[in-house]
C-alpha positions in Angstrom: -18.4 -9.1 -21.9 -16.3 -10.2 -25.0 -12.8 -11.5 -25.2 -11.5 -8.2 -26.5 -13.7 -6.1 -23.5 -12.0 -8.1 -20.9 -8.8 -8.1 -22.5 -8.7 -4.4 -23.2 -10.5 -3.8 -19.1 -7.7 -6.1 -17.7 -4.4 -4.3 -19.3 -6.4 -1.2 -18.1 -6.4 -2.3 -14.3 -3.0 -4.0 -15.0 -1.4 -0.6 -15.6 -3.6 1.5 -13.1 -2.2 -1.3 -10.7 1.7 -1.6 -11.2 1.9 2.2 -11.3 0.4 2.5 -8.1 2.5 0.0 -6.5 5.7 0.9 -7.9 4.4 5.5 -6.3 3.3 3.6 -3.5 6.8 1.7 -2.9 8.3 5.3 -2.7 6.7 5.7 0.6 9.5 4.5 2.4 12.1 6.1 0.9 10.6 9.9 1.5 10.1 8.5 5.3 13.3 7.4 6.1 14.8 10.7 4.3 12.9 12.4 6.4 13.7 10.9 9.7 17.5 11.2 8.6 17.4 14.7 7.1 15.2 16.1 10.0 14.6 14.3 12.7 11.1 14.2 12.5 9.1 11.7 14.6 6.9 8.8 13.2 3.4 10.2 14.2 4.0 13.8 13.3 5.2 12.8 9.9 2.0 10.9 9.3 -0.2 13.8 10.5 1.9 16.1 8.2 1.2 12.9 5.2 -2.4 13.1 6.1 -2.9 17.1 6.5 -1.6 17.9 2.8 -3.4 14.8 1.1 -6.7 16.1 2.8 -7.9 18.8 0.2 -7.5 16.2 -2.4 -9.7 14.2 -0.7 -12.1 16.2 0.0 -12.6 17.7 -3.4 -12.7 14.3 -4.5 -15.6 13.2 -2.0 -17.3 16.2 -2.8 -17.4 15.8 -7.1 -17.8 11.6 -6.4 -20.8 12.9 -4.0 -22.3 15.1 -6.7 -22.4 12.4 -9.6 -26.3 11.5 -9.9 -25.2 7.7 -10.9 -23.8 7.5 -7.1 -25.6 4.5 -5.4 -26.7 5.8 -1.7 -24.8 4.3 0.8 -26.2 2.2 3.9 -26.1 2.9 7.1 -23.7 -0.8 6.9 -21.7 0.4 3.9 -21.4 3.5 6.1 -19.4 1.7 8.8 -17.3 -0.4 6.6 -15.9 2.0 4.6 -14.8 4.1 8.0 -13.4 0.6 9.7 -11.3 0.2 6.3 -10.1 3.4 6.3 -8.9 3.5 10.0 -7.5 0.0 9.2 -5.9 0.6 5.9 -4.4 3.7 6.5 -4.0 5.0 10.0 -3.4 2.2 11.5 -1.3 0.3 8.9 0.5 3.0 8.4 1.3 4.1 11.9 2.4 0.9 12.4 5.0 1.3 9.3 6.0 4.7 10.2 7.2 3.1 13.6 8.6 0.2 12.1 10.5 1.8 9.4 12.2 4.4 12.6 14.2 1.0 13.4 14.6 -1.1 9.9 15.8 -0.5 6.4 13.7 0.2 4.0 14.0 -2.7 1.9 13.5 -5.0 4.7 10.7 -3.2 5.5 8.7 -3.7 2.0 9.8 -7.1 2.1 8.0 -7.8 5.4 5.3 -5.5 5.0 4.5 -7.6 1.3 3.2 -10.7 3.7 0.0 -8.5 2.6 -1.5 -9.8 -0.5 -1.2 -13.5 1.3 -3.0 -12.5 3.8 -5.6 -10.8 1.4 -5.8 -14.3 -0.8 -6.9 -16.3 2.0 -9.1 -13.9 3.3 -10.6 -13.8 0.2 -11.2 -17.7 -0.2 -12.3 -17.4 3.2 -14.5 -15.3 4.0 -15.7 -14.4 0.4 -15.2 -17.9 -0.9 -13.3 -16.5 -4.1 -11.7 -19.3 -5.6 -7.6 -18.9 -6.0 -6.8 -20.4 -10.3 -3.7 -22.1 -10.7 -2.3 -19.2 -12.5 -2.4 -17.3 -9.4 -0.8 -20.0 -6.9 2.4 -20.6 -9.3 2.6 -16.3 -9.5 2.5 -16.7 -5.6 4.6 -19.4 -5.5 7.4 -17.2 -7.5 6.8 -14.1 -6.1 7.2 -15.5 -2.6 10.2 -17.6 -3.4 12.0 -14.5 -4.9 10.6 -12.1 -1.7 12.3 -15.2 0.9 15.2 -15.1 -1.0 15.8 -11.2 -0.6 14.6 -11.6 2.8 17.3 -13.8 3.8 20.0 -11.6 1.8 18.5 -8.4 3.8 19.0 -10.3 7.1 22.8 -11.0 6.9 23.7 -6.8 6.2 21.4 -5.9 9.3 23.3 -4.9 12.5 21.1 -6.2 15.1 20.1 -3.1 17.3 17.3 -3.4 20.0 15.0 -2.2 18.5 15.3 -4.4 15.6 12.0 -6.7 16.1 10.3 -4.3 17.5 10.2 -2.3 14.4 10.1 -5.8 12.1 7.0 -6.8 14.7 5.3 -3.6 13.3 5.9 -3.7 9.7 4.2 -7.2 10.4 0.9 -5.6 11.7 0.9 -3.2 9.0 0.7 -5.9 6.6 -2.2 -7.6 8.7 -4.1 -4.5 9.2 -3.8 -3.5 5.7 -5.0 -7.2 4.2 -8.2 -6.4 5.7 -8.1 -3.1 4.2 -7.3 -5.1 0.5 -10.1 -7.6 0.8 -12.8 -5.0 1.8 -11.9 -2.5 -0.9 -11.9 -5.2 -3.5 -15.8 -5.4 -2.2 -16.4 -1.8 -1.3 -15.7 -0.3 -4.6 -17.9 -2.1 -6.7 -20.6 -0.3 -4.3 -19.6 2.9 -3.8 -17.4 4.0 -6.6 -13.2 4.2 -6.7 -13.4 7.3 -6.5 -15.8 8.1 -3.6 -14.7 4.6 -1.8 -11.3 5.9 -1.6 -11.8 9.0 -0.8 -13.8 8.2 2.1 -12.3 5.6 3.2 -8.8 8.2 3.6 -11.1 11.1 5.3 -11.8 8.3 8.2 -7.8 7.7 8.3 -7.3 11.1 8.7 -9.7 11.7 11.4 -8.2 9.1 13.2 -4.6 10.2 12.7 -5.7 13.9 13.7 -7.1 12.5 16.9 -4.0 10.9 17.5 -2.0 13.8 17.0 -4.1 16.4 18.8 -3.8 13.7 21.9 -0.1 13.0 21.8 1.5 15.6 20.5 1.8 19.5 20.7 2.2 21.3 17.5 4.6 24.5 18.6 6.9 21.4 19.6 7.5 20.5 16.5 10.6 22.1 14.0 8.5 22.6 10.8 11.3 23.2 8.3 10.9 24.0 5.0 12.6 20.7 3.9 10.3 19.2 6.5 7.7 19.9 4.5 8.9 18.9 1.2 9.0 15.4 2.5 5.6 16.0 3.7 4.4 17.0 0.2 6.2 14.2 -1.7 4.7 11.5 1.2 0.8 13.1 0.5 1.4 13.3 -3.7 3.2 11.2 -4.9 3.1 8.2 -2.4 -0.6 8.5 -1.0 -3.2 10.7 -3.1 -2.1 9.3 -6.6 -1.5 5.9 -5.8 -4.7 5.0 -3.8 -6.5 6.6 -6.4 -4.6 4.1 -9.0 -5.1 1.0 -6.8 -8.9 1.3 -6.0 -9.5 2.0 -9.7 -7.2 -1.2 -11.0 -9.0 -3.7 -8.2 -12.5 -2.4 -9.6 -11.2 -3.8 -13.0 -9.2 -7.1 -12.2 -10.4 -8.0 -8.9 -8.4 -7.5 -5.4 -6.6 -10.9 -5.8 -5.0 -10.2 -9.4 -4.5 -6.9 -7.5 -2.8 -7.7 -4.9 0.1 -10.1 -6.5 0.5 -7.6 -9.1 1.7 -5.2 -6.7 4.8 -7.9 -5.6 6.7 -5.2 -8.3 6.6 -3.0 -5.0 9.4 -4.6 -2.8 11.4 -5.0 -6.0 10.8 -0.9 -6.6 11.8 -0.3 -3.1 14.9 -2.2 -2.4 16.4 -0.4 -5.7 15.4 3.1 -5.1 17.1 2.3 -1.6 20.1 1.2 -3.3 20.0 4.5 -5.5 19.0 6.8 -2.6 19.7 5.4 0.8 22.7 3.4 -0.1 21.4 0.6 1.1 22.8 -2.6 -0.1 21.8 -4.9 -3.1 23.2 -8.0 -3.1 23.0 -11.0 -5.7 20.6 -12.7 -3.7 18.6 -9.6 -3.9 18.4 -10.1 -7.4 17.8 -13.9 -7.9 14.9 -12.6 -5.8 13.9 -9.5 -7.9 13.6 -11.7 -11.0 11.5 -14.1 -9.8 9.2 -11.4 -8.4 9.3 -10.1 -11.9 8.7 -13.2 -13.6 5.3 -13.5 -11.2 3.9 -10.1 -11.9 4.3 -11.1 -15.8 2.2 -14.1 -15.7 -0.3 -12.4 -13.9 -0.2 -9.7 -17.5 -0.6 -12.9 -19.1 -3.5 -13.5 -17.5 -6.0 -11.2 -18.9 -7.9 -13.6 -21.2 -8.9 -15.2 -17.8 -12.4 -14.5 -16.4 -12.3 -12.2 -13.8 -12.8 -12.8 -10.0 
């Protein structure tokens, strides 16, 4: 591939991966409307994320399906694409839901970006990628900025008891869905963005289904009509489009320019919480902001790097 290829294929996958980051960051806000404006419970709201997304999904697996240059899948690929899509996105995201019932939003993108640490060293780990220079100073700055908001975050919190509980399960959300990074970075290149993703979210929604018909009792629950809004904006704009974004921009860059170009997300959040939530922003918030900024531009610069 030629200089101009790559450089062209990079700002591609640079774009695809910012935008989704910045629809995915708006995750939080639509939940924690929700919960205010309705009262709505952490696992029904998922369900309700996962029900409207489905169709999409579905028509997506079955046009992917249909394309004669789709590679059969193994029996193996099979398997991993269903573990990473219960891990990515039921159980990453139940475990967010539940956190973000107790913490503010910002904090919660703040702990919940631990991710794409995790999904570095599980690439040099298990995959032996090798981490370039370029991408150790971005992490360095990114993570400097994200501690530095952290910290800010931590002095406006009223400590209630339930505090690091929800904090605690932000945290596994971020574990579960590092393994859910790494294997997509792998996955796609087999079966497709397209198909991988689409999958991958049917096995999520199986499993939050499950979960639903065993907990919880449908004629409980109040669907309003603003109850469903939320649910639409959650499965749009937050879930469908996104995922479809990310899995296409980590075909093109690789998962690890991937994954510290999406440190634009807690920046995302923590202002459309300002704007819509009233949460806080204080000046630490946005020493931390521009160094988040700052890493997520030398990553752009980074596109006349081979890539990973």
């Amino acid at each position: 591939m030629n200089a101009s290829k790559r450089s062209s294929l990079f700002l591609t996958g640079f774009l695809l991966s910012i935008g989704g980051a910045i629809l995915f960051s708006t995750k939080a806000i639509w939940v924690k409307l929700a919960f205010r404006n309705t009262g709505v419970d952490a696992l029904t709201l998922l369900s309700l994320r996962m029900l409207l997304a489905l169709p999409f999904y579905l028509v997506a697996a079955w046009f992917s399906g249909k394309k004669e240059s789709a590679l059969p899948l193994s029996k193996k690929d099979w398997v991993w694409i269903i573990t990473l899509g219960v891990l990515g996105y039921y159980l990453s995201s139940l475990f967010d839901f539940i956190g973000l019932q107790y913490i503010s939003a910002g904090l919660e993108r703040l702990i919940l970006f631990l991710y794409p640490t995790f999904a570095v060293l599980l690439n040099t780990w298990i995959f032996k990628s090798t981490i370039t220079k370029i991408q150790l100073f971005a992490l360095g700055l990114t993570y400097s900025g994200i501690g530095i908001a952290y910290y800010a975050e931590l002095g406006t919190i009223q400590h209630n008891p339930q505090f690091y509980f929800g904090s605690f399960m932000v945290f596994l959300c971020a574990v579960t869905y590092s393994f859910y990074l790494v294997g997509t970075g792998k996955m796609v290149v087999k079966a497709g963005a397209t198909r991988y993703t689409a999958y991958a979210m049917l096995a999520a929604t199986a499993g939050v289904f499950m979960h639903f018909i065993v907990q919880q009792q449908w004629s409980e629950v109040n669907m309003s009509t603003q109850l469903w809004w939320y649910g639409v904006a959650l499965a749009v704009i937050a879930t469908v489009i996104p995922s479809f974004m990310m899995s296409s921009g980590m075909k093109k860059i690789g998962s690890n320019n991937a994954s510290i170009i999406t440190s634009i997300g807690p920046v995302s959040t923590i202002i459309q919480a300002t704007i819509f939530l009233d949460e806080p922003i204080l000046i630490e918030q946005i020493m931390g902001t521009a160094l988040v900024i700052i890493g997520v531009v030398l990553i752009g610069w980074q596109n006349s790097r081979p890539i990973n």
